[in-house]
C-alpha positions in Angstrom: -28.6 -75.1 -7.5 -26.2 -76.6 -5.2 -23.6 -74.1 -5.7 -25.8 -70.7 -4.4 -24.7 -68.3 -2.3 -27.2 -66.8 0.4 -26.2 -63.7 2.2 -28.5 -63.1 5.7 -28.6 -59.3 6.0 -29.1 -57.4 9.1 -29.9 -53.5 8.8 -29.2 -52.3 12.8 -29.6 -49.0 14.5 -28.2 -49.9 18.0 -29.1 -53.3 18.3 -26.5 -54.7 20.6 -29.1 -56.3 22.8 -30.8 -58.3 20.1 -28.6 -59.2 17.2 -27.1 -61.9 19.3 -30.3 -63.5 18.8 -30.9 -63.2 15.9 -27.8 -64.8 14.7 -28.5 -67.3 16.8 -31.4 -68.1 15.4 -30.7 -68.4 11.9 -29.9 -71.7 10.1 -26.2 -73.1 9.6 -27.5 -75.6 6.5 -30.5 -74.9 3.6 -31.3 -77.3 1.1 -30.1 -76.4 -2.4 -27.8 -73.6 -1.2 -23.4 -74.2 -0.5 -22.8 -71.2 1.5 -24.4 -69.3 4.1 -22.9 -65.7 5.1 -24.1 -63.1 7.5 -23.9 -59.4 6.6 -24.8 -56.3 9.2 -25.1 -53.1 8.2 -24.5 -51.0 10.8 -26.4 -47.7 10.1 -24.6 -45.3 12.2 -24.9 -47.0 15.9 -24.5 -45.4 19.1 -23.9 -48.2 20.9 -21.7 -51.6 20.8 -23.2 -52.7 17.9 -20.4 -53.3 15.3 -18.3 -54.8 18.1 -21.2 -57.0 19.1 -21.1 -58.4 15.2 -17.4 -58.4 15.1 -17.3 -60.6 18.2 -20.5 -63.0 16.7 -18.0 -63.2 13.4 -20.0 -61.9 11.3 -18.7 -62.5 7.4 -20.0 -59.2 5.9 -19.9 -55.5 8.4 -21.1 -52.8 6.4 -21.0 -49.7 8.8 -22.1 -45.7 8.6 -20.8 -42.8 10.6 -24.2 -41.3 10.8 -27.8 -42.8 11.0 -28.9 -43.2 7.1 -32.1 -44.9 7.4 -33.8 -48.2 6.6 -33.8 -47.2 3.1 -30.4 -46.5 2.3 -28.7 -49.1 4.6 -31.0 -51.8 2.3 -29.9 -50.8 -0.6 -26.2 -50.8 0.3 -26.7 -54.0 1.7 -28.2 -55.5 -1.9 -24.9 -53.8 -3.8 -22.9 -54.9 -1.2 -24.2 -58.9 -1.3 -24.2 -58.5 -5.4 -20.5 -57.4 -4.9 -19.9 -60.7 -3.1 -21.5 -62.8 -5.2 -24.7 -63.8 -3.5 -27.0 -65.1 -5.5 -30.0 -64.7 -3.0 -30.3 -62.3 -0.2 -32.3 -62.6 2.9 -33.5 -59.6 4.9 -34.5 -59.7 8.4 -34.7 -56.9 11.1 -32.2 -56.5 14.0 -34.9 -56.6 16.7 -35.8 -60.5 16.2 -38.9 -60.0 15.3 -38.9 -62.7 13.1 -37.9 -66.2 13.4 -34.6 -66.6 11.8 -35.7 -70.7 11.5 -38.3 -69.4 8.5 -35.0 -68.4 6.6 -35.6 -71.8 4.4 -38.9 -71.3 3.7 -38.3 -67.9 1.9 -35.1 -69.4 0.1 -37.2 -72.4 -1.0 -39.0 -70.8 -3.9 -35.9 -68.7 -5.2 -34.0 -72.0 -5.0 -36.9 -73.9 -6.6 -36.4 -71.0 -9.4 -40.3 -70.3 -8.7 -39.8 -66.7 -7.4 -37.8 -63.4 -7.8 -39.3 -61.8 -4.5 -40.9 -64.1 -1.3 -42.1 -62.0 1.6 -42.6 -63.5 4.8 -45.7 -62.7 5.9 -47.0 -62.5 9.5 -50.2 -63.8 11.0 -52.2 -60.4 11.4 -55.1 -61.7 13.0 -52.8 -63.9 15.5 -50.0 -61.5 15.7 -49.5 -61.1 20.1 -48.5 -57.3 19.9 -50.4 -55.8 17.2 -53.7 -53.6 18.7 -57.1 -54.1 16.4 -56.2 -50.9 14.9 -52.8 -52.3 14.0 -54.7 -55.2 12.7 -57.4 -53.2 10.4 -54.6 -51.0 9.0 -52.6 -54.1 8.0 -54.9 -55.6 6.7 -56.5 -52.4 4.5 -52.7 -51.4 3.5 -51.9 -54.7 2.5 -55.4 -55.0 0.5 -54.2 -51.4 -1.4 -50.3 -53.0 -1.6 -52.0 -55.8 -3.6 -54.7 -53.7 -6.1 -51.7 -51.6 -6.8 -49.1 -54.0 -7.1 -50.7 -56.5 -9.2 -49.1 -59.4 -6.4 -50.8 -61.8 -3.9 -48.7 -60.8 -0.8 -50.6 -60.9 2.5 -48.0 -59.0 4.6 -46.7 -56.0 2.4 -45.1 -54.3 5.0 -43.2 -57.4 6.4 -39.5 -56.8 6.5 -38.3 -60.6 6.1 -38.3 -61.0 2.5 -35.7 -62.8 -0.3 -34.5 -61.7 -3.2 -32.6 -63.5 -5.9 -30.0 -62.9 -7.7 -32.1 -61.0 -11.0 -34.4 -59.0 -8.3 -31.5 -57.4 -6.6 -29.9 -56.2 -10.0 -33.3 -54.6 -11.0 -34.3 -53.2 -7.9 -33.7 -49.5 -7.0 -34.5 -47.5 -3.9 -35.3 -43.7 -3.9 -37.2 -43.3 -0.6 -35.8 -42.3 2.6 -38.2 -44.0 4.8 -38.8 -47.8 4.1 -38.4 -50.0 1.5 -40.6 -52.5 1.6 -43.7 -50.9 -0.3 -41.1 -49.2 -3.0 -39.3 -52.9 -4.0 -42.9 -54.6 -4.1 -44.6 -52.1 -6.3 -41.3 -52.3 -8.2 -41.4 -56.0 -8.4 -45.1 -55.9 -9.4 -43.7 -53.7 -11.9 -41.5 -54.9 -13.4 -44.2 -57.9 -13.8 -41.0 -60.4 -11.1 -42.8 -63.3 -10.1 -43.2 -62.4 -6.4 -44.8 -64.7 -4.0 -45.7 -64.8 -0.1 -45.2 -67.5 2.4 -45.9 -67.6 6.5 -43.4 -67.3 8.4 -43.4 -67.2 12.7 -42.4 -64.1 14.8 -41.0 -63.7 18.3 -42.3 -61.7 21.3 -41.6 -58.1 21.0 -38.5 -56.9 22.4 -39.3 -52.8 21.8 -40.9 -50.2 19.8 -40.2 -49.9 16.5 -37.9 -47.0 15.6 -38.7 -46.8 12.1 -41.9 -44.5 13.1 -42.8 -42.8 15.7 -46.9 -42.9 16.0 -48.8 -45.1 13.7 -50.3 -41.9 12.0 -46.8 -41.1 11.0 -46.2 -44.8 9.7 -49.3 -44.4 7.2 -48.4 -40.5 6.4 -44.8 -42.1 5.3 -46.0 -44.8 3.5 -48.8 -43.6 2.0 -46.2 -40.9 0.6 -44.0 -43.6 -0.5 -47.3 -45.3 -2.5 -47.8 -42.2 -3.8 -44.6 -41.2 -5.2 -43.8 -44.6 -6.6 -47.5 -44.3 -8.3 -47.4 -41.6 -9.9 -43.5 -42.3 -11.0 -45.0 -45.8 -13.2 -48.3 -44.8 -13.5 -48.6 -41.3 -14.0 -49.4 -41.2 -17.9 -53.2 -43.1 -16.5 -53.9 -40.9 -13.8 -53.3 -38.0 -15.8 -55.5 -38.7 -18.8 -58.0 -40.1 -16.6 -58.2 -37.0 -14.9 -58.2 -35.0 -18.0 -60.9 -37.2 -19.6 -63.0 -36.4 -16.4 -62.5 -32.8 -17.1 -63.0 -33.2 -21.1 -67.0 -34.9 -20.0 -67.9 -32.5 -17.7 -67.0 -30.3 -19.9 -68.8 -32.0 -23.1 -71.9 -32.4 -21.2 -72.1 -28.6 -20.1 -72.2 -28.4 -24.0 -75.1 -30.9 -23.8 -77.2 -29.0 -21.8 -76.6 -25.8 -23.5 -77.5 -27.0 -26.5 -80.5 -29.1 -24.8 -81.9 -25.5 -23.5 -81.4 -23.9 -27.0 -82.9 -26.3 -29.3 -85.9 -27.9 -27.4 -86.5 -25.4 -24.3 -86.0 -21.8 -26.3 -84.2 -20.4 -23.7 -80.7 -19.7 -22.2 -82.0 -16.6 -20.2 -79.1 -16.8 -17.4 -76.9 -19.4 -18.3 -75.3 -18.6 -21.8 -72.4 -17.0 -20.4 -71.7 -18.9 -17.1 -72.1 -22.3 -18.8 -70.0 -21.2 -22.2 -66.8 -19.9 -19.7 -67.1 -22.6 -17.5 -67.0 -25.3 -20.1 -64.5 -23.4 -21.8 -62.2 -23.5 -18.2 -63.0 -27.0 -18.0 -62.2 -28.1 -21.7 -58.8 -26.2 -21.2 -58.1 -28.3 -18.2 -58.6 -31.5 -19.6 -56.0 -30.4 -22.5 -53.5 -29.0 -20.1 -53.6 -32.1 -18.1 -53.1 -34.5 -20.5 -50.6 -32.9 -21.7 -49.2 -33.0 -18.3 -49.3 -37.0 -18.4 -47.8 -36.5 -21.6 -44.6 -34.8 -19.9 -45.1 -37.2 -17.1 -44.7 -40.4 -19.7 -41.9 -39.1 -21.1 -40.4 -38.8 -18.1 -41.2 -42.5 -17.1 -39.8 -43.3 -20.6 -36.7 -42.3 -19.7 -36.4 -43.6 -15.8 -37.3 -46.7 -17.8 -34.3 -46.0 -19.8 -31.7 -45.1 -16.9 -33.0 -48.2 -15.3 -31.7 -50.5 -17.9 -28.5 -49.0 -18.2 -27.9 -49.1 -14.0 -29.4 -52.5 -14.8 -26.4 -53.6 -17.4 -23.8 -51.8 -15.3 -24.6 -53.7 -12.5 -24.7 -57.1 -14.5 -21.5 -56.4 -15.9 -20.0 -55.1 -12.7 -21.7 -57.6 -10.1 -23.5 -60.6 -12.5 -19.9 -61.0 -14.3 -17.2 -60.1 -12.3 -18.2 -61.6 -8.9 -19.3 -65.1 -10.5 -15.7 -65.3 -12.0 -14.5 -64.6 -8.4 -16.1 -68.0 -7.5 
């Protein structure tokens, strides 16, 4: 235990005013862990903020020429930590919204070897700059996060998270918006041990620039949810649906056969009722045979997943612990 590495990551879009605070803020020493590195990525800013990092010393300076997004500038941020040897990552946001102090407590369980994935998660009902709204959607997405997921996370959209060694070789990021709701329903997944603890947060030093109203932060998200359901999951919605079809259609049948036998009449509804449990018994097959499509193509993300799974063991895993 003594021997891990922890990289601090920094995803920044113009953050020259804040990031000195946030380094600042973040511990020097962590029980159970030898070295401590900082890594920015610097995703495409307009302002000082690579020099700002450069002058702070900052180990690790990832940097784009154009704005990429949250998404993509996490994701190069775990290959780039896997590529030097981290065995647990910490993410936090360039604005100092959270406490950089609560480092140790997310590292603690990954340390512990009691956790793949440990999300910091805010106070909602005591957070200073979040409206009632704010508070219900929380709160209701979080509640959603946690049905779907299969996890016990309180905060699902909080940003300060950890991740060992094993979550950042399994983890994978197709969204162009966030990542926090695609790596927990990954995690729940792919059945990682994932597990919440509270953490502080500062005063609010500006808006966020990840969304721009909070209708367009749920029309994002509840995309991303979406997407990422129907990508592990699709095979059960599909023949749900279908089966939904198949009884409505199979008691139309019912009823026909009801009025036949025991009323000794289908004056107006032979024809209407025979098509339209015909249409609906068509459905049913043509959907499930959708979710069969869809299963097959889950089958074989779960397949390319392994094998970018063993190419990044065998590329990061190996190499980078011989480095050391």
């Amino acid at each position: 235990m003594s021997r891990m590495k922890l990289i601090i990551q920094i995803p920044c879009y113009n953050e020259e005013k804040t990031l000195p605070l946030v380094i600042k803020d973040l511990p020097k020493k962590i029980p159970g862990v030898k070295k401590i590195e900082i890594q920015v990525i610097n995703d495409g800013s307009t302002d000082k903020t690579e020099k700002v990092a450069r002058k702070l010393k900052v180990k690790h300076i990832v940097s784009f020429k154009q704005n990429l997004g949250l998404a993509q500038a996490f994701m190069v941020g775990v290959n780039n930590a896997l590529a030097q040897g981290a065995d647990i990552l910490v993410n936090t946001d360039g604005d100092n919204q959270y406490q950089g102090r609560d480092t140790a407590k997310l590292v603690k369980p990954i340390v512990k070897g009691q956790a793949d994935l440990v999300i910091g998660c805010r106070s909602i009902d005591e957070h200073p700059d979040f409206s009632q709204e704010k508070k219900w959607l929380q709160k209701v997405g979080s509640k959603v996060m946690r049905l779907i997921s299969k996890t016990n996370v309180a905060d699902a959209a909080s940003g300060f998270r950890a991740y060992s060694r094993e979550a950042m070789l399994q983890l994978n990021v197709f969204s162009d918006f966030s990542y926090c709701m695609e790596t927990l329903l990954q995690a729940g997944y792919k059945q990682m041990k994932v597990v919440g603890v509270d953490i502080r947060v500062n005063k609010k030093t500006r808006e966020s620039r990840l969304y721009k109203t909070m209708l367009h932060y749920l029309w994002r998200s509840g995309n991303t949810i979406v997407d990422i359901f129907f990508l592990y999951w699709s095979k059960i919605f599909f023949s749900l649906l279908s089966m939904v079809f198949f009884v409505v259609a199979v008691l139309l049948v019912v009823r026909f056969l009801y009025r036949i036998l025991f009323l000794g009449s289908v004056a107006g509804t032979f024809w209407p009722t025979v098509v339209l449990a015909g249409v609906l018994l068509i459905a049913s097959i043509q959907i499930y045979l959708t979710g069969v499509l869809a299963s097959m193509v889950s089958s074989n993300r779960k397949l390319s997943e392994e094998i970018l799974y063993r190419m990044k063991r065998e590329e990061y895993g190996v190499k980078s612990r011989k480095k050391r």
